[in-house]
C-alpha positions as CSV (number, residue, x, y, z in Angstrom):
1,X,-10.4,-4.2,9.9
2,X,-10.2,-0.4,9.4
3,X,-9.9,2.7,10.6
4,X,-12.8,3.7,13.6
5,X,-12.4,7.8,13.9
6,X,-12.7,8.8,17.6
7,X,-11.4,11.8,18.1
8,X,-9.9,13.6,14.8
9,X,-8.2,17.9,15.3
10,X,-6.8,19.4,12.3
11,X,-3.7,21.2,12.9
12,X,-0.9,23.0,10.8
13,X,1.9,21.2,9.5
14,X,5.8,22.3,9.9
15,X,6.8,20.8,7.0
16,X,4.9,18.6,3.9
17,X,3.5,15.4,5.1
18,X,5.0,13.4,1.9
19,X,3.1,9.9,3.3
20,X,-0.5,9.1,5.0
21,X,-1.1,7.4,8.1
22,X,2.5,8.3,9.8
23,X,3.1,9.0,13.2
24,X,2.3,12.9,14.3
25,X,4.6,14.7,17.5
26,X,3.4,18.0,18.6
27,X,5.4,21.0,16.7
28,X,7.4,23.8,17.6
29,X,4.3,26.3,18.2
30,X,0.8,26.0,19.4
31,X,-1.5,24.1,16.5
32,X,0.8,22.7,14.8
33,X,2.1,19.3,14.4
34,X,5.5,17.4,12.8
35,X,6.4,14.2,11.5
36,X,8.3,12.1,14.3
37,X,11.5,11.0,13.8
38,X,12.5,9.0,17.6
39,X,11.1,6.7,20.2
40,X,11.9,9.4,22.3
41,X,9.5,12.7,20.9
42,X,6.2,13.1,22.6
43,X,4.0,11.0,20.2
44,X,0.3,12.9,19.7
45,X,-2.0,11.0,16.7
46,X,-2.1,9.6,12.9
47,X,-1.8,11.9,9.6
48,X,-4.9,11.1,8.1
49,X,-3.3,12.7,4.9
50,X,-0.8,14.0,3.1
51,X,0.1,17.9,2.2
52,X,2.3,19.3,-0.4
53,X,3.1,22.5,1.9
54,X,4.1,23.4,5.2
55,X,1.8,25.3,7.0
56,X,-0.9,23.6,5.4
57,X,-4.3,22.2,7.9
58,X,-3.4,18.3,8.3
59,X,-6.0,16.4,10.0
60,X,-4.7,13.5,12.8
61,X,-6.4,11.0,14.8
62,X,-5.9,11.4,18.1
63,X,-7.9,8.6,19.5
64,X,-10.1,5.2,18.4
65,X,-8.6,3.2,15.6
66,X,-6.3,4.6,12.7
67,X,-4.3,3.2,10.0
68,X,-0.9,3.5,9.9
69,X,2.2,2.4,7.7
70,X,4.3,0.7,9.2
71,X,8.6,1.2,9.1
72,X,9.1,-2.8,10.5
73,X,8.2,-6.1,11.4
74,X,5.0,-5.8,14.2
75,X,3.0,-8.8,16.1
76,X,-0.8,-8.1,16.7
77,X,-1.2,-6.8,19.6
78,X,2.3,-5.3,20.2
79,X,3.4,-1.9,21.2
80,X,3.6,0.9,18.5
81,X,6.2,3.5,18.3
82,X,8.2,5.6,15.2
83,X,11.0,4.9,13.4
84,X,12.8,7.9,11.7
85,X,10.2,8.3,9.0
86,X,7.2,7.9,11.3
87,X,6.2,4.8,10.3
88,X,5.7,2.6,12.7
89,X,7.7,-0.3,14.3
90,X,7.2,-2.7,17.1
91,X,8.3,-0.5,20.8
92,X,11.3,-2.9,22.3
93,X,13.0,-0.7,24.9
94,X,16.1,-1.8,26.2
95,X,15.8,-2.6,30.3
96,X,15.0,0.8,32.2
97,X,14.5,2.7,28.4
98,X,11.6,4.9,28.1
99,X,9.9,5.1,24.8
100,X,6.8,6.5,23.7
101,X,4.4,4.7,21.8
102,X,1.2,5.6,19.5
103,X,-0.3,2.5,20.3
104,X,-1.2,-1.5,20.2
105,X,-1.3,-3.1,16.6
106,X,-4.7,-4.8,15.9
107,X,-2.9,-6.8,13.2
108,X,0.2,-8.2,12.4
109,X,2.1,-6.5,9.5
110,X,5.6,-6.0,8.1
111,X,7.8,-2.8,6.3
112,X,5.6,-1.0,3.9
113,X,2.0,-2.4,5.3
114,X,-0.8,-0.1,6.5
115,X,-2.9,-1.6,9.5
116,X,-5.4,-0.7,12.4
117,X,-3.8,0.0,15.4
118,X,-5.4,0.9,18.4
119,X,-4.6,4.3,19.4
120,X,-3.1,5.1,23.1
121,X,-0.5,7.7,23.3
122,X,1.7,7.3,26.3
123,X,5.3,5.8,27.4
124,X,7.0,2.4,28.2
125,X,9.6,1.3,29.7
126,X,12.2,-1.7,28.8
């Protein structure tokens, strides 16, 4: 199973994108887009690519079905968030814990595997 573009926005990077398919938060200006680094950031799409520059156009995903590397263990089906490379790992709040999340995993996968995961932005809580 792969990726299913829905809706794709190129942006501009704060910093170089060093690995494809990692988790996207929105930057510090308008158009432009940073690598997440916590379960906590506001979590926007997929790098579709990498970039050797900051400041350079990076396309993300924003909706339909992306691939992305994954940082962990994950169960199909699961909920997606980013570890502190964003790559993603399975979402496990702790009771009353917020924690944003890219997405549900189509596929099971471990550290180092790139998989579809369904793309759905938004938060949940432990």
């Amino acid at each position: 199973m792969g990726a299913t573009a829905g809706l794709e926005k190129s942006t501009k990077c704060t910093a170089a994108i060093a690995t494809a398919f990692t988790i996207a938060k929105f930057g510090a200006d308008d158009d432009t887009s940073s690598v997440a680094t916590a379960l906590t950031e506001e979590l926007i799409g997929v790098f579709q690519h990498t970039t050797p520059n900051a400041g350079d156009e990076v396309r993300l995903m924003l909706s339909g079905i992306s691939n992305l590397k994954l940082g962990g263990t994950v169960a199909r089906g699961g909920w997606i968030t980013s570890d502190a490379n964003a790559k993603g790992v399975a979402a496990a709040p702790a009771a009353g814990v917020n924690a944003a999340v890219i997405g549900k995993a189509l596929m099971s996968g471990v550290d180092g595997d790139i998989i579809p995961v369904m793309l759905a932005p938004g938060r949940i809580q432990g």
